[in-house]
C-alpha positions in Angstrom: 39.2 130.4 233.6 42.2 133.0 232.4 45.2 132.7 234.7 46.5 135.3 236.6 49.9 135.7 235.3 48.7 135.1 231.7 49.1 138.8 230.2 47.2 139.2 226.9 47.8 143.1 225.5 46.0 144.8 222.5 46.8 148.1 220.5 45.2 149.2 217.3 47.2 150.1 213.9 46.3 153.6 212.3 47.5 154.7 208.8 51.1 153.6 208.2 53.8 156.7 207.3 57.0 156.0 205.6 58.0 152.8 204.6 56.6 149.4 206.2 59.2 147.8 209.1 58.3 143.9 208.2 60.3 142.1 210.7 58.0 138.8 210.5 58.7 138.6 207.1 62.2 136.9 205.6 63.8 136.8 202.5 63.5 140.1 201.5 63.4 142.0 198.5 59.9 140.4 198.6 57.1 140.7 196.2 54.5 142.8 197.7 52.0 140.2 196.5 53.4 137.6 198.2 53.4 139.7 202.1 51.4 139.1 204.5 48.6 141.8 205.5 49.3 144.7 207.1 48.1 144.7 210.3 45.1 146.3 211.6 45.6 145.7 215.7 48.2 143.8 217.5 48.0 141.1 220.5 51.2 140.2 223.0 50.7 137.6 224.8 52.9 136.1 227.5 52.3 133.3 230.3 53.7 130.7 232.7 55.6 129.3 229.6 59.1 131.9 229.2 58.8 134.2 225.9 56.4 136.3 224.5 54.3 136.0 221.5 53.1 139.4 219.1 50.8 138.4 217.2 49.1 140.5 213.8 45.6 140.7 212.4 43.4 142.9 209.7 39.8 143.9 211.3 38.8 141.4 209.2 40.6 138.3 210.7 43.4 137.8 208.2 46.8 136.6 210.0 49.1 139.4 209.2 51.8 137.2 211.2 53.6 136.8 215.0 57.5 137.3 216.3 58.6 135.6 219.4 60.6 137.7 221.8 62.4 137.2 225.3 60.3 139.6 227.5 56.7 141.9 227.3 59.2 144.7 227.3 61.0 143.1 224.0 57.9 142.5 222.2 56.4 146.3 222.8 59.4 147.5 221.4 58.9 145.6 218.3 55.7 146.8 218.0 56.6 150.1 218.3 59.8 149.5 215.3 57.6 148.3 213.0 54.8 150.1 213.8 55.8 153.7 215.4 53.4 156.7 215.2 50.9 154.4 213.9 50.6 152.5 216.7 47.9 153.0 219.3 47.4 152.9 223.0 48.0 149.6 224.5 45.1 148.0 226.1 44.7 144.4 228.6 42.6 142.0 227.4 39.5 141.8 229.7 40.1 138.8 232.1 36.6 136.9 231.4 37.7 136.7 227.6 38.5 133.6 226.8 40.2 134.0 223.3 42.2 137.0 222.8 43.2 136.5 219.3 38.9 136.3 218.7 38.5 139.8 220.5 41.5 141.7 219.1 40.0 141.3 215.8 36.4 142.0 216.7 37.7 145.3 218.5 39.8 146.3 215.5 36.6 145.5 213.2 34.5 147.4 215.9 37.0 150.2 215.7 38.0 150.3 212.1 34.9 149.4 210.2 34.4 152.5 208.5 38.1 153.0 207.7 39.0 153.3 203.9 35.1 153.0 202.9 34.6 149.3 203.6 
């Protein structure tokens, strides 16, 4: 059973303008090659523990990597940094889901499945 105070967010990631904001990524200039995915939907999570995790993934599963931050309110506006215009309505988890990371790709995939011809 999900707890109460646990708060598990989604939003989806539409076409990216301008230049990409890769916070979870150090050591720049990086090779592209070596990045990790852009993302395709984002999760926040935060529960009884203090901090906030933000957490990337492709509609196709791939970990496109996760920041920690203080507060929800933090994290959304990381989201929206890296992610601005492209960003998409934020959306709670359904309570009787058990693993958010599991659904926030499936509803990207859902989503985004015709998207750039796959």
């Amino acid at each position: 059973m999900i707890q109460q105070s646990l708060m598990r967010r989604i939003a989806l990631i539409g076409p990216l303008a301008g230049e990409r904001q890769a916070a979870q990524t150090s050591g720049f200039p990086m090779d592209p090659a070596k990045m990790l995915p852009i993302a395709d939907v984002v999760l926040l999570v935060a529960g009884n523990e203090p901090g906030v995790m933000l957490f990337r993934y492709t509609a196709h599963g791939d970990f496109g990597g996760d920041t920690y931050h203080k507060t929800p309110e933090e994290a959304l506006e990381q989201a929206s940094f890296e992610y601005a215009e492209a960003l998409g309505e934020w959306m709670a988890v359904p309570d009787d889901v058990v693993d958010a990371h599991a659904f926030a790709v499936a509803y990207a995939h859902d989503r985004l499945n015709g998207r750039g011809g796959w």
